[in-house]
C-alpha positions as CSV (number, residue, x, y, z in Angstrom):
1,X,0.0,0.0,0.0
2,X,1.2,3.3,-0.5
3,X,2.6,4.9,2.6
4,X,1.9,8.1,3.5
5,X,3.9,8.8,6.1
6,X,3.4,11.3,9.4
7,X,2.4,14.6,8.5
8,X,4.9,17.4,8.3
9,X,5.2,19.6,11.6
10,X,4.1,22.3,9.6
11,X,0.5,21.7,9.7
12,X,0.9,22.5,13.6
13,X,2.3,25.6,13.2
14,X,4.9,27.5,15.4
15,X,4.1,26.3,18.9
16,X,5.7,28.7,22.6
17,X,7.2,27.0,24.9
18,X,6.1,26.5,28.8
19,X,9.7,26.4,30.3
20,X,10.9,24.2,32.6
21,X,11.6,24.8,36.3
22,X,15.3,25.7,37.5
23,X,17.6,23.4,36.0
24,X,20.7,21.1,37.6
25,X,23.5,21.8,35.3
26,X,25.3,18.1,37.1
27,X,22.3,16.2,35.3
28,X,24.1,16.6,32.3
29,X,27.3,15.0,30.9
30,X,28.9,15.7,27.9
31,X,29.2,12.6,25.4
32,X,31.9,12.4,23.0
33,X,30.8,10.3,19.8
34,X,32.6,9.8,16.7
35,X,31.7,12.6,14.2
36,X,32.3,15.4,12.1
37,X,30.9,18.1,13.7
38,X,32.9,20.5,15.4
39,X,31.7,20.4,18.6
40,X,31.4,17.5,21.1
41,X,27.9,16.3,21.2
42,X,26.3,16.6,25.0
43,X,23.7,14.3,26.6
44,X,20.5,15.0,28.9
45,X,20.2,11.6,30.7
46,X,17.1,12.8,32.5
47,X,17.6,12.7,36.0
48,X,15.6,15.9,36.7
49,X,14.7,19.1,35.0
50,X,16.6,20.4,31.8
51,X,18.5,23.1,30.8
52,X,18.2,22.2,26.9
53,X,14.5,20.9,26.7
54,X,10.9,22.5,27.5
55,X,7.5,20.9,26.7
56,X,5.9,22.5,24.3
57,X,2.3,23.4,24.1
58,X,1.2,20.3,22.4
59,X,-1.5,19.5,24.8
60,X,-2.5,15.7,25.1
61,X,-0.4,14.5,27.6
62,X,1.8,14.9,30.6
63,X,5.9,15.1,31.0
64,X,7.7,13.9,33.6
65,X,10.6,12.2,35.3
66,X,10.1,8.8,36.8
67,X,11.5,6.0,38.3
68,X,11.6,2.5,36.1
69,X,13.9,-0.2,35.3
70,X,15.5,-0.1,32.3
71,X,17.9,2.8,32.4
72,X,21.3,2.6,34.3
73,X,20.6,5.4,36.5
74,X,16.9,4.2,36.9
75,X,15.4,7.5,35.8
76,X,13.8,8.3,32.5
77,X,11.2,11.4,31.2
78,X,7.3,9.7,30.3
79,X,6.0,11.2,27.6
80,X,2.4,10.4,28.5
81,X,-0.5,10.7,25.9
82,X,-3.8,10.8,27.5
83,X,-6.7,9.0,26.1
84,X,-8.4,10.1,23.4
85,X,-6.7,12.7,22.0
86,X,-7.1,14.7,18.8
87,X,-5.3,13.3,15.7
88,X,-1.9,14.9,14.5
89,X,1.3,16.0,16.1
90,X,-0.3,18.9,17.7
91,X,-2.8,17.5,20.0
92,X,0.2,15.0,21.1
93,X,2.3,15.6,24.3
94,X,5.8,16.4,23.0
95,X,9.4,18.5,24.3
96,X,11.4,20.7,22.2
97,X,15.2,22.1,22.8
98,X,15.6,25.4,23.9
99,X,17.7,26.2,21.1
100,X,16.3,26.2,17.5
101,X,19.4,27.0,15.8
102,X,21.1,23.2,15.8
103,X,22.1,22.4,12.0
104,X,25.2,20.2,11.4
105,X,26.5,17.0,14.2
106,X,25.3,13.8,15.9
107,X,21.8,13.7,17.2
108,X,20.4,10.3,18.9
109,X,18.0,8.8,22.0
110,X,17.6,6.2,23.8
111,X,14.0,5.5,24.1
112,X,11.1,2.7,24.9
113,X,8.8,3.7,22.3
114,X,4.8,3.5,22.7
115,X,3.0,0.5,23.9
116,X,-0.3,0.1,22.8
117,X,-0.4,-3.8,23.7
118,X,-4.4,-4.5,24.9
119,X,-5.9,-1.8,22.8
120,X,-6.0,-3.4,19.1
121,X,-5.2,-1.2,15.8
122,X,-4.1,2.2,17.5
123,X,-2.4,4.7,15.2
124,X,-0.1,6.4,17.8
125,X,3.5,7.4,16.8
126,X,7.0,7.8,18.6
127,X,9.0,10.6,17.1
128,X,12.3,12.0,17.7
129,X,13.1,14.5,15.1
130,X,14.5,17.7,13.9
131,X,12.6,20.4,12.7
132,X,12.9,24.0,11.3
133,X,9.9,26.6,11.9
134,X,11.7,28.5,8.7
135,X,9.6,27.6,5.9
136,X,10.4,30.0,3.1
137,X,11.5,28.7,-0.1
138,X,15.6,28.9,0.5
139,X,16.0,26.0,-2.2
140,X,14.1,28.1,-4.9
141,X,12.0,25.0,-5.8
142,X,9.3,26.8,-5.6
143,X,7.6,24.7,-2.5
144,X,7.7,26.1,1.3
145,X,10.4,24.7,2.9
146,X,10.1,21.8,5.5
147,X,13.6,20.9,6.6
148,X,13.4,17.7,9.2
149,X,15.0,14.4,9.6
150,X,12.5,12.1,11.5
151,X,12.9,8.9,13.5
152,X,9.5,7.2,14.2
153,X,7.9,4.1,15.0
154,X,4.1,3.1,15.2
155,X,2.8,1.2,18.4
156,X,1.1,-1.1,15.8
157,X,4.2,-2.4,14.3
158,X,6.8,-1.6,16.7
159,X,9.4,-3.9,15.3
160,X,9.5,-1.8,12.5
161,X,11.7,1.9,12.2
162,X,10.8,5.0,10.2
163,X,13.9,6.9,9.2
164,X,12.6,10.3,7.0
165,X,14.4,13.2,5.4
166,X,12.0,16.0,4.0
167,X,12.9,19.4,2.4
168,X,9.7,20.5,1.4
169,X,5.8,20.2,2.0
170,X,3.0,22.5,0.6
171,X,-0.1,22.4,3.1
172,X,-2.0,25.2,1.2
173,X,-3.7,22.8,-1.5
174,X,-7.3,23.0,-1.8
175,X,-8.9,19.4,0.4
176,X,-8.7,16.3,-1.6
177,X,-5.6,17.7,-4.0
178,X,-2.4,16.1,-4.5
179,X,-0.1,17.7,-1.3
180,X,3.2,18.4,-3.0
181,X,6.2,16.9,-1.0
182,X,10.3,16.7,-1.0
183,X,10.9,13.8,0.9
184,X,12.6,10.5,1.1
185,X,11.9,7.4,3.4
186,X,13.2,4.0,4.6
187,X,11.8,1.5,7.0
188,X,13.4,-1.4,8.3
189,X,12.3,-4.5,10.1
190,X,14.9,-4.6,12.4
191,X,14.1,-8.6,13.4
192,X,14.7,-9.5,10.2
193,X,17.5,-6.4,9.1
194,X,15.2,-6.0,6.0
195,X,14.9,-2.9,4.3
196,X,10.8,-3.0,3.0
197,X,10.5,0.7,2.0
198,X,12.8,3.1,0.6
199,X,11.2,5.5,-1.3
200,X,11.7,9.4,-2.5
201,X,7.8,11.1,-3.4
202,X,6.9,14.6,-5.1
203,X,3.0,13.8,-3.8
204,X,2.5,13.3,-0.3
205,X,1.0,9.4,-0.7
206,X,2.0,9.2,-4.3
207,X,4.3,7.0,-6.2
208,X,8.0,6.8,-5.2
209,X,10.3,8.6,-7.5
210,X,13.6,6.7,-9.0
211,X,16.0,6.2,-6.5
212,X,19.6,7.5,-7.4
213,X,22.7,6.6,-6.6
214,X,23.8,7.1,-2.8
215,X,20.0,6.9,-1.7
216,X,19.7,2.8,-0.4
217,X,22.2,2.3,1.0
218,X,22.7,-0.6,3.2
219,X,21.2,-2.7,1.0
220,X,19.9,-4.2,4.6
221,X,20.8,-4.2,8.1
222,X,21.9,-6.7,11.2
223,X,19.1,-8.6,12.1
224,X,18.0,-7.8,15.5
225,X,16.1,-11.3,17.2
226,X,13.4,-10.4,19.4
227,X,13.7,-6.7,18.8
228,X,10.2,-4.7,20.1
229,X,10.7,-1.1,20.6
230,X,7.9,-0.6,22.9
231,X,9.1,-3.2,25.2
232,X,13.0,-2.5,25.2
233,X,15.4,0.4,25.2
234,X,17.0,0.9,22.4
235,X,19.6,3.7,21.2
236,X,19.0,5.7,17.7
237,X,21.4,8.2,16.4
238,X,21.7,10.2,12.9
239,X,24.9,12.3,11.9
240,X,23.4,15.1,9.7
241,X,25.8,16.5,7.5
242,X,25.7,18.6,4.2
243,X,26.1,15.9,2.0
244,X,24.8,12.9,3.9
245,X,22.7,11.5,7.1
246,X,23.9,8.9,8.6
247,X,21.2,6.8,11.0
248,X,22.6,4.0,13.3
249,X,21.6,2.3,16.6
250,X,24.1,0.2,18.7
251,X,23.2,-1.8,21.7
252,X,24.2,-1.9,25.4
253,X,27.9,-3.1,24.4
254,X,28.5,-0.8,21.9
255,X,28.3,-2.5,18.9
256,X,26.7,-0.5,16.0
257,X,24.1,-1.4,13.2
258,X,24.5,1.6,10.6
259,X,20.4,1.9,9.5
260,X,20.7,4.4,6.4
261,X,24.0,6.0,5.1
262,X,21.8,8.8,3.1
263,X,24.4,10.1,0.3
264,X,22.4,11.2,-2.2
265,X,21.5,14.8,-3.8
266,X,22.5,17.4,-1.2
267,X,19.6,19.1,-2.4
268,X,17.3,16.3,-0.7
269,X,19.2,16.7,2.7
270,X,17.9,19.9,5.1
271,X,20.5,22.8,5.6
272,X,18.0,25.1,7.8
273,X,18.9,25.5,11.9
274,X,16.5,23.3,13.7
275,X,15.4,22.5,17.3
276,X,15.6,18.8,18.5
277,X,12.2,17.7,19.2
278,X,10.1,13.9,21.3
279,X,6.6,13.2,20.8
280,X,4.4,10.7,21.1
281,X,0.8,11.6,19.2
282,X,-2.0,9.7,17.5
283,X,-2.2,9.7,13.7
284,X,-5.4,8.8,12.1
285,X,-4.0,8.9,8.5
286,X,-0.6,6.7,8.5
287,X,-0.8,2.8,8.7
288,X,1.9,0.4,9.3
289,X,2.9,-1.9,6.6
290,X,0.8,-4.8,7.9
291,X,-2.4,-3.1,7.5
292,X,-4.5,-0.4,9.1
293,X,-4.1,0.8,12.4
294,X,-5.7,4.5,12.8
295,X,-7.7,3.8,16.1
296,X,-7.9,6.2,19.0
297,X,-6.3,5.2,22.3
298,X,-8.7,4.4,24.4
299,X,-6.2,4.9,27.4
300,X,-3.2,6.5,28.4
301,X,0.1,5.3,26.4
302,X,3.4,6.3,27.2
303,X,6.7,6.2,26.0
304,X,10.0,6.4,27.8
305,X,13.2,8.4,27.4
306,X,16.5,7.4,29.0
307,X,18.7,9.5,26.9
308,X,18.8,12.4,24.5
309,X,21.6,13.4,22.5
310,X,22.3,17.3,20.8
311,X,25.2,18.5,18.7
312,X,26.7,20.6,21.1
């Protein structure tokens, strides 16, 4: 079936942020990871409030810090979505960084995504992303601008990863017209390491585009046995550069399973500064592979961050 995929933060529109009580500085330790970027990335690890991260107005849910096995230091934020809630990413329950003006460097969480186990079919989405509120049309394609690099997983399929690079995304067609897009998508079953999408679309929905070269790439990935993301930690990290995005997890030990080595037309990669954004939201318009799954929670779901990794 064709895929869709989650609708552009645009539609949402700028959102203010409700800060966040005082923060504690010692919460934070810096991270060094192998990259390019100039600077050393630093991690939030979530022990108490933030100095990089707010909650944004997004208002179906709760944020908090709480106590739960799993992590190492036995904290973690919930990201709680209430029952119920509208459709879209902006009646979701979601945190944004401080900052909007990240661009190039090593991004990354480690997160339990969604678990919708008990409620049948829900369409509810995990997102950790980047995204730029500057939509005017830098590349001269004539399309607004929608610079973001997505990492998602539904709670209906949640073996299964969304990795998403868009550039552009015109919301001001008339209802039931084509929704002109710049984008590119890959999902991978990690239990199997099979790539079953990887697709570049001009229509939001439509047909995917010839891939060039540098665009699928692995051909597939290390098999992960047993892997459920709503069950289980796992780490996800992207290295966005001008001319590539590189997505990887690793496990526990280390080891790392490189997801996407993007390295195709710079002009399909965003160049905009960005904030670093975590949501969980229900989506009535996006099913997983296996078949539809747009139903409304019917109670609370929650997902679970240990970790959260900016550029600097």
């Amino acid at each position: 079936m064709p895929h869709t995929s989650s609708p552009p933060r645009i539609r949402r529109g700028a959102r203010r942020l409700r800060w966040l009580t005082a923060a504690a500085a010692t919460a934070i330790s810096g991270v060094l990871f192998a990259n390019s970027a100039a600077a050393a990335p630093v991690t939030e690890h979530w022990t108490g409030d933030s100095p990089y991260f707010s909650r944004t107005s997004a208002p179906g849910g709760t944020v908090g810090v709480v106590s739960m096995n799993g992590p190492d230091d036995g904290r973690a934020l919930r990201l709680r979505l209430g029952a119920r809630p509208g459709a879209g990413p902006g009646n979701g329950v979601e945190i944004s960084s401080n900052e909007a003006t990240y661009r190039y460097g090593t991004y990354g969480t480690r997160i339990r995504t969604a678990d919708c186990t008990g409620q049948g079919r829900l369409g509810v989405v995990t997102g950790t992303f980047t995204y730029s509120t500057d939509h005017s049309d830098g590349n001269g394609n004539g399309l607004p601008d929608n610079d973001e690099i997505d990492i998602e997983v539904l709670c209906a399929q949640p073996h299964v990863v969304w990795l998403t690079i868009w550039t552009d995304y015109d919301g001001s067609v008339a209802p039931g017209q084509p929704v002109p897009v710049r984008k590119i998508s890959r999902a991978i079953d990690m239990r199997t390491g099979k790539v079953v999408h990887n697709c570049y679309m001009v229509r939001l929905g439509g047909d995917c585009q010839p891939e060039l070269p540098g665009e699928n790439s692995p051909a597939s990935v290390t098999p992960v046995p047993g892997f459920d993301s709503s069950t289980q930690f796992h780490t996800f990290m992207f290295d966005w550069q001008p001319d590539s995005v590189t997505f990887w997890s690793h496990d526990d030990s280390g080891r790392r399973n490189v997801l996407w080595d993007y390295r195709g037309p710079a002009s399909r990669i965003p160049d905009k500064p960005s904030a670093f954004m975590q949501n969980v939201w229900h989506t009535d318009q996006w099913d997983p592979l296996d078949g539809p799954a747009r139903e409304q929670p019917r109670a609370a779901v929650s997902a679970y961050v240990d970790s959260t990794t900016l550029p600097r």
